[in-house]
N, C-alpha and C positions, 0 to 999 in steps of 0.2 A: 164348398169350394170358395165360397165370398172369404170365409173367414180365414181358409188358409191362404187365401191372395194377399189379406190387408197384415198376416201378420207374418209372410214370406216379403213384404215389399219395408215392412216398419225393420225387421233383423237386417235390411241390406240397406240400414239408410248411411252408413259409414264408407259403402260400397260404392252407393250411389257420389257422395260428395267428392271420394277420392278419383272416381271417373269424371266431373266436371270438374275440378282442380287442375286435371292431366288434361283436359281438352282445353281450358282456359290458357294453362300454358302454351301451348299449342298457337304459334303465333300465323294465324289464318286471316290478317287483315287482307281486304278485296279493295282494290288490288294490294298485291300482285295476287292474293287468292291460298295458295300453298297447300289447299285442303288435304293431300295428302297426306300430312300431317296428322291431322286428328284424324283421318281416316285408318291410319297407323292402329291408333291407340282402340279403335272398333273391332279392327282386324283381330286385335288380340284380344279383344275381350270375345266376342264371338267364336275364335278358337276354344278358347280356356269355356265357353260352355255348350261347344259341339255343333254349333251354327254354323250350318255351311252358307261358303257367300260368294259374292262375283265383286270386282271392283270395273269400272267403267271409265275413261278419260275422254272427254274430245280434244285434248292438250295435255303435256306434259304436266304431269305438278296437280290438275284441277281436277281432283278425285272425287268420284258419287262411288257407293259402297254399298250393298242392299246385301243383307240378310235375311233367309225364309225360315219360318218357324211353321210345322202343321204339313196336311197336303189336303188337296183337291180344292173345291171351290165353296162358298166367295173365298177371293182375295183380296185381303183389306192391308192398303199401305198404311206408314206412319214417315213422315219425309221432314223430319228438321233438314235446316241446314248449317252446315259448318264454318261456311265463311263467317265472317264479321264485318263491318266498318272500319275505318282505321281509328286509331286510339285518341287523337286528339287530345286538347288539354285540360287541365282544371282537375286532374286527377289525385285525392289524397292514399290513397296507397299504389305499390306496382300492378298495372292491369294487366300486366300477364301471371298476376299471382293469389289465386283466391285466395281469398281472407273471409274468414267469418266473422261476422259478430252480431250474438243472439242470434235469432233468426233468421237473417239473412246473410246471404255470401255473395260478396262483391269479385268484378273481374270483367275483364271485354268480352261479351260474350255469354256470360251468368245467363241473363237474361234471353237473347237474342244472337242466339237459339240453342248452345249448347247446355245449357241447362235441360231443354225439354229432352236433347238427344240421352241426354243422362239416363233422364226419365224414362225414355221408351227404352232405352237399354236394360235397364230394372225389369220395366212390363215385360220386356222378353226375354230375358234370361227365365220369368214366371212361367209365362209361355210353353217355353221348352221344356219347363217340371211338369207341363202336363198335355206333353204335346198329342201323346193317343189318345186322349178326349177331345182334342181340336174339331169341329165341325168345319175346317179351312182350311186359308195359309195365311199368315201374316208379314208380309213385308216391311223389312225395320232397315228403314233407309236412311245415310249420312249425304245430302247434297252437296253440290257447289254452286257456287258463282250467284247466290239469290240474292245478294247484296247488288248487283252489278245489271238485272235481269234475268237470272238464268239462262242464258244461251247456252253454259258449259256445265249446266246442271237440271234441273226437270224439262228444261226446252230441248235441250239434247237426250234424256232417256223418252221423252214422248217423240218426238222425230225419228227416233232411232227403233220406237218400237220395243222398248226395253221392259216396257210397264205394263203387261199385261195382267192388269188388277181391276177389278171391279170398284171399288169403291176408295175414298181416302183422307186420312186426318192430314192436316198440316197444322202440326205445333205450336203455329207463330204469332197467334193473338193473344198477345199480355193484357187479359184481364181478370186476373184474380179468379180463373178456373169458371168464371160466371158468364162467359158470353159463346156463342154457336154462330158464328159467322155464316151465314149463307147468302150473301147479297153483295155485290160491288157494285160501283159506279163504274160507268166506264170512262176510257181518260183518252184525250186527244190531243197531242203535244203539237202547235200547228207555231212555226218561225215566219214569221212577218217582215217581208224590206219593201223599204221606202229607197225610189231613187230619185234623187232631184239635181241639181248644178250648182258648182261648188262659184260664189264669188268673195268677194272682198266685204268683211263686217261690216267696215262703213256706210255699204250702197247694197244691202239685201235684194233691191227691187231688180238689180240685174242677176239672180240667183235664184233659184227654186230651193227650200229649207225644205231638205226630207224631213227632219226630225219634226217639224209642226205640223208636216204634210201625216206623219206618223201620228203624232197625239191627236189629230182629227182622225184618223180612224180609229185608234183603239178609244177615242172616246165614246164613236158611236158602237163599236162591238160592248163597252160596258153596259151600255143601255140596250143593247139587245137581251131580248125575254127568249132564253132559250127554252125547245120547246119540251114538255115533259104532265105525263101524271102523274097524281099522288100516288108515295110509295107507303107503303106500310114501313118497312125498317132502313128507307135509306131519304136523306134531306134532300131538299129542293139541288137542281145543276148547282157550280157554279163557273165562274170566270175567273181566272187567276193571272196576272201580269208576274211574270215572271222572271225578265230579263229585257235589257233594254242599255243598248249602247248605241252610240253615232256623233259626229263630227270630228276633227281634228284640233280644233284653238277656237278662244270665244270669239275672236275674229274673224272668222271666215263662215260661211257659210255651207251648213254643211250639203256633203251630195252623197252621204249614203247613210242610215240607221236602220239599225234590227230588233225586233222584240221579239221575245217568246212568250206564248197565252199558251196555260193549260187547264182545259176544260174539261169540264167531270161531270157526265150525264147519266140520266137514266136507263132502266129496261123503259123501251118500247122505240125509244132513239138508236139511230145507225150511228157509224161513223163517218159514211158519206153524206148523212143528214146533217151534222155536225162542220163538215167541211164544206157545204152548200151554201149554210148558212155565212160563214164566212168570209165564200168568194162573194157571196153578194154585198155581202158590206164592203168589200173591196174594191167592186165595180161603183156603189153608189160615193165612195169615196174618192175615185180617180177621177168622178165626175162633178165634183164640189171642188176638188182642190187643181185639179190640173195635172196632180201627180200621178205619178206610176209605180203600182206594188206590187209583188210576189208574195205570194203564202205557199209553202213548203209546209207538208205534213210529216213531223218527227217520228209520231207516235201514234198507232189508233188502236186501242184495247176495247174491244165491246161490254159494253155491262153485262153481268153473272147473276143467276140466282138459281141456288137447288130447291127442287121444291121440297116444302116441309114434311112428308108422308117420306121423303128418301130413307133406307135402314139406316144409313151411318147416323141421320141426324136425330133418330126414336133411339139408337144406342146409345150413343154420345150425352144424350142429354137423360136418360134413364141412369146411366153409370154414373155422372156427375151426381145427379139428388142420391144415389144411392151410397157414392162416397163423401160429398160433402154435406149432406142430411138438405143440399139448396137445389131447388131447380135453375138452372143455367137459364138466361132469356135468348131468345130466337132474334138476332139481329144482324143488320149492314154497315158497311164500312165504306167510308166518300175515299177511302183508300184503293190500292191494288194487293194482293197479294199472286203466291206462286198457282192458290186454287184456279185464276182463271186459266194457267197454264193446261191446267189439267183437264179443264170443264174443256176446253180447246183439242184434247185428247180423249173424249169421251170418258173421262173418270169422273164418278161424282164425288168433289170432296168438299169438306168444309174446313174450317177453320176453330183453332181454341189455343189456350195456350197460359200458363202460369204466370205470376208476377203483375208489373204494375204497366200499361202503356204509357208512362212515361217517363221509365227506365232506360230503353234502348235509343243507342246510338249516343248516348249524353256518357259526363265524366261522372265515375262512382258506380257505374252499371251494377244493379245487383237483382236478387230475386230472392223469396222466401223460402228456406230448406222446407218449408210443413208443407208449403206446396207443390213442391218439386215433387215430394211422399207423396201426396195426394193424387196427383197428377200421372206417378207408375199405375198408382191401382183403376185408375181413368181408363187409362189407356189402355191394358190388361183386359178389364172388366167392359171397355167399349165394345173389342175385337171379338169376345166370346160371346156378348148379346147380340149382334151384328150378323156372326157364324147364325144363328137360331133364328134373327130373324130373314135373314134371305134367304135360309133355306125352303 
């Protein structure tokens, strides 16, 4: 069976490029989102080889799309998603138009993530040539909105209850087929204002400067040792200044400034741990400076981590050495992705994903055709070791 995977996936590699060419086209910038669009070009391809599907909106236009291959259980997702970035500039060919050259195929998108959708489209089309040997089912899902957060995409089929799957790849770690994401940090987006009294440049001392009143506490949040132990695959917190506006004219004094800090912590740290810490530096700063502050919490995502014994992660990383001749390394990301969406919905998934991390979102986006190939039979060859080993 291996051999007829790797030489059913190398005959359809003209297949594969002509379905990310037609998704590339596919103009999916988030916003406005339009996934519809390439969810289109799924629809048909899943028609044209007997895959039945459902398509899903929580809005007009922002299409999730899942197709099942196999029956009974596990059920193992596969969830690229189809939005994009917007296109931005710096670009030397049209990015809505893949182009090859050698190796690689450039385009919005190539990379992040319709290329992997490519991919899993390949793996399952394979799939389906051998669906009454399936020990499962495989779910070969096109998302929305992951560019944007996912609200209109995996946060809405897990709220919705739509993913009734056991286990789950997400596509979206561009590192050259060689990494297994099972670790995030977690992230705290926490807005900061300073109010103080606005008076005349010349005579500050009748005025209270938010903005100084402000650099005197985010100086002391830099010096704060947020609290954490050693991880094995993810680095130390950190502290990030992230935005920071206030006054009106160099003359005047200002009476109001805002900053944003986002903070990336470990397992073992909450996020009210995280926002505790905070307020206290906010109390010790309104009582140094005289001033008065607000902290508003944006964002509070928990740190993730699957443990290494999970099946996806002994399939996933068995099918890579078995198709790239490399063991894949077991690591974390000071990033987010959609996994913790799902670890949030009791799905255990990780993370992989073709090409280079630092491809996406930049001008010239591209990815390697050999790994694209590579990456069907990944994926293919994940899903049926996976079926064997949870049964």
């Amino acid at each position: 069976m291996r051999r007829d995977l790797s030489a059913f996936v190398d005959s359809r590699r003209d297949a594969l490029l002509k379905l990310l060419s037609d998704l590339v086209a596919a103009k999916t910038e988030n916003p406005p989102g339009n996934e519809h669009l390439a969810a289109a070009i799924i629809a048909d391809f899943f028609r044209a080889c007997g895959i039945p599907y459902k398509t899903y909106e929580a809005e007009p236009g922002r299409t999730n799309i899942i197709g099942i291959v196999g029956r009974g259980r596990p059920r193992i997702l596969i969830a690229p998603h189809l939005d994009t970035v917007p296109v931005g500039e710096g670009w030397e060919t049209d990015p809505f138009q893949a182009v090859v050259k050698g190796d690689l195929i450039y385009g919005r998108g190539a990379c992040d993530n319709k290329g992997a959708a490519a991919s899993m489209l390949i793996a399952g089309e394979f799939l389906k040539s051998i669906e009454s040997e399936l020990r499962g089912e495989v779910w070969l899902a096109g998302v929305a909105d992951e560019e944007r957060g996912s609200r209109l995409g995996l946060g809405y089929l897990v709220k919705e209850r739509v993913l009734d799957v056991d286990m789950a790849l997400v596509p979206d770690i561009p590192e050259h087929l060689q990494l297994i994401d099972v670790a995030e940090k977690g992230a705290c987006w926490i807005e900061l204002t300073s109010h103080g009294k606005q008076a005349h440049g010349s005579r500050p001392e009748e005025g209270v400067n938010a903005i100084w009143n402000l650099i005197h506490l985010l100086t002391k949040l830099k010096k704060t040792v947020l609290p954490h132990a050693a991880h094995r695959y993810l680095t130390p917190p950190t502290l990030n200044l992230g935005q920071i506006q206030g006054g009106n004219a160099p003359n005047m004094v200002a009476a109001l400034c805002r900053a944003s800090v986002d903070i990336r912590y470990l397992p073992g740290t909450t996020p009210d741990e995280i926002v505790s810490l905070v307020n206290a530096a906010v109390a010790e700063a309104e009582k140094e400076t005289g001033g008065r502050f607000e902290a508003r919490t944006l964002l509070a995502q928990p740190p993730t981590e699957v443990p290494e014994d999970s099946p996806i992660i002994r399939a996933l990383s068995d099918a890579t050495r078995e198709v790239t001749g490399k063991a894949p390394r077991i690591g974390g990301m000071s990033g987010a992705t959609v996994v913790k969406v799902l670890l949030a919905g009791g799905i255990a998934g990780v993370g992989c994903g073709a090409g280079d991390g630092s491809a996406p979102h930049g001008a010239n986006e591209c990815v390697p055709i050999s790994e694209l190939v590579a990456f069907s039979k990944i994926l293919a060859l994940t899903c049926m070791k996976a079926m064997h080993v949870a049964t």
